[in-house]
VMD Tcl script that draws the C-alpha trace (Angstrom):
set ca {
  {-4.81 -18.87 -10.87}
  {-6.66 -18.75 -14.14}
  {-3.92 -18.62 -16.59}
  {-5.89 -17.44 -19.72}
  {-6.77 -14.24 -17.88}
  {-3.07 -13.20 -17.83}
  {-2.93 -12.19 -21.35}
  {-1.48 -8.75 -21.41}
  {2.27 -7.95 -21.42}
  {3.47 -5.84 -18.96}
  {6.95 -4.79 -17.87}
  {8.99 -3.85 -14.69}
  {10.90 -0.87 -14.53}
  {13.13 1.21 -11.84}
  {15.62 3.96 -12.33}
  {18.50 3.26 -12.05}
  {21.76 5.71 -11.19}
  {24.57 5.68 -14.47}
  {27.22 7.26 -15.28}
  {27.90 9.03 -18.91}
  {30.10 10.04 -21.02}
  {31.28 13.32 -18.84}
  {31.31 11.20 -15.54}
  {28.11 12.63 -14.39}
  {25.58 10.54 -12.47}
  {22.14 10.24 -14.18}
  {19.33 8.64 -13.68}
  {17.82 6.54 -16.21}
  {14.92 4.18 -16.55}
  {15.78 0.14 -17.04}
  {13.55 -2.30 -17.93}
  {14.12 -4.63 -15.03}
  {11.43 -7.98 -16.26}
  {8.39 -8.32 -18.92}
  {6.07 -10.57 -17.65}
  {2.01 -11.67 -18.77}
  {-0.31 -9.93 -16.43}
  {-4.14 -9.63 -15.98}
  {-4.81 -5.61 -15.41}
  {-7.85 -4.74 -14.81}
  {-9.25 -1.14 -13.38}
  {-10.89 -1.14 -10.08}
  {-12.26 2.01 -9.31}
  {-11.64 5.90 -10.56}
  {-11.89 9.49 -8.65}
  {-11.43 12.62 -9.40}
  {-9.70 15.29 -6.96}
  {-9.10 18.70 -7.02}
  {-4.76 19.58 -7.24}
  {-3.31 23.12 -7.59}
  {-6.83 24.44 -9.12}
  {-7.29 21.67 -11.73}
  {-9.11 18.12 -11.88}
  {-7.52 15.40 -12.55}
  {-8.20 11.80 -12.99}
  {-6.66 8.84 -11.08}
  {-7.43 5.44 -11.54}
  {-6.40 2.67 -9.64}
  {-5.77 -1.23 -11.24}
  {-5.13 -3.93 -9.90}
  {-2.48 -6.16 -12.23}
  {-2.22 -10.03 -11.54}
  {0.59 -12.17 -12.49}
  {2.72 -15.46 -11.37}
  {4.96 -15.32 -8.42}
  {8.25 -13.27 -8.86}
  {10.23 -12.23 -5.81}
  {12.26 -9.69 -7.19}
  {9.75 -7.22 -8.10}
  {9.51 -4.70 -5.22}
  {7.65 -1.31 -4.43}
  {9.90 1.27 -5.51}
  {9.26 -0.19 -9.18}
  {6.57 0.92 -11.39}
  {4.86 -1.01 -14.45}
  {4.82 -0.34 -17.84}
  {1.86 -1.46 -20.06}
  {1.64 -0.15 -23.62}
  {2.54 3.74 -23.35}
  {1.10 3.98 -19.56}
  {2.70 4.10 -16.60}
  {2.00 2.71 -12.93}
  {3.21 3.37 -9.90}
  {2.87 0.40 -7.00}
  {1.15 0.83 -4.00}
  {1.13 -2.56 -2.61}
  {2.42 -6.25 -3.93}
  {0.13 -8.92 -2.33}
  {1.11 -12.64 -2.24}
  {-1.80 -14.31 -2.64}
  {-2.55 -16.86 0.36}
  {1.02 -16.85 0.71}
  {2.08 -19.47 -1.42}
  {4.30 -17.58 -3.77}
  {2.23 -18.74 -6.85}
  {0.26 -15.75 -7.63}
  {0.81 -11.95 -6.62}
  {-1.74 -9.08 -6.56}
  {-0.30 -5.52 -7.51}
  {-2.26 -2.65 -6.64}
  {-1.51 0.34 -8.15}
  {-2.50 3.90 -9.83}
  {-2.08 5.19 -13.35}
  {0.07 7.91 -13.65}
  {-0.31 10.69 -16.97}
  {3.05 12.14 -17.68}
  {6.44 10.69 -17.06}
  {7.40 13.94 -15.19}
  {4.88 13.03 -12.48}
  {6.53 9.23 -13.21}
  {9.27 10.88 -11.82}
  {7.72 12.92 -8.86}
  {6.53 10.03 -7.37}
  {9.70 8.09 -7.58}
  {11.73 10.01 -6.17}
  {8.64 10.29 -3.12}
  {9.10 6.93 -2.51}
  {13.21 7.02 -2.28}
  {12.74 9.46 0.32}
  {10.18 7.27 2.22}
  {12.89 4.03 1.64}
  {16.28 5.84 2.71}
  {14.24 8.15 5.33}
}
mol new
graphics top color blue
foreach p $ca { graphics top sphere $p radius 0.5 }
foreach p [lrange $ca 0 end-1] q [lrange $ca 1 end] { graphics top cylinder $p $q radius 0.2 }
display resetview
């Protein structure tokens, strides 16, 4: 692993379920580990959804071995969101891991796509 390539900052995040102040469950984003990261964009494509264009690019993000990041998390780098299609560990030595995954534009479609992937996880 070339370590000077893994000079961007880039932090885990899930949502997790609280409770407030009127005993109401809400969900709420926590910052679960920042980490140094390569991320670099591998390929774009556009695709036509409900009558409009819109971009999607996918990256793949490169970092040391950590075995508690899982897919239902998403990244956070700068003001830009991820979500995580796949965690790779490189030749299976748990020294490097390969994340592949898409940018996402708003936080509401953040959102959309997390809750997606609870419903994949609990069935």
């Amino acid at each position: 692993m070339d370590i000077g390539r893994t000079n961007k900052r880039v932090t885990f995040c899930r949502y997790v379920e609280k409770e407030n102040d009127l005993f109401q469950t809400e969900q709420r984003i926590e910052e679960v580990k920042t980490v140094w990261a390569s991320v670099e964009p591998t390929r774009g494509r556009e695709y036509q959804e409900a009558q409009r264009i819109r971009p999607e690019l996918t990256y793949k993000i490169t970092t040391r071995y950590h075995r508690d990041i899982t897919p239902d998390m998403f990244v956070k780098f700068k003001d830009r969101y991820f979500q995580i299609i796949s965690i790779i560990n490189v030749r299976e030595r748990n020294e490097m891991i390969e994340i592949i995954c898409t940018e996402k534009l708003t936080e509401k479609l953040l959102e959309e796509c997390t809750k997606r992937q609870k419903k994949m996880i609990n069935g």
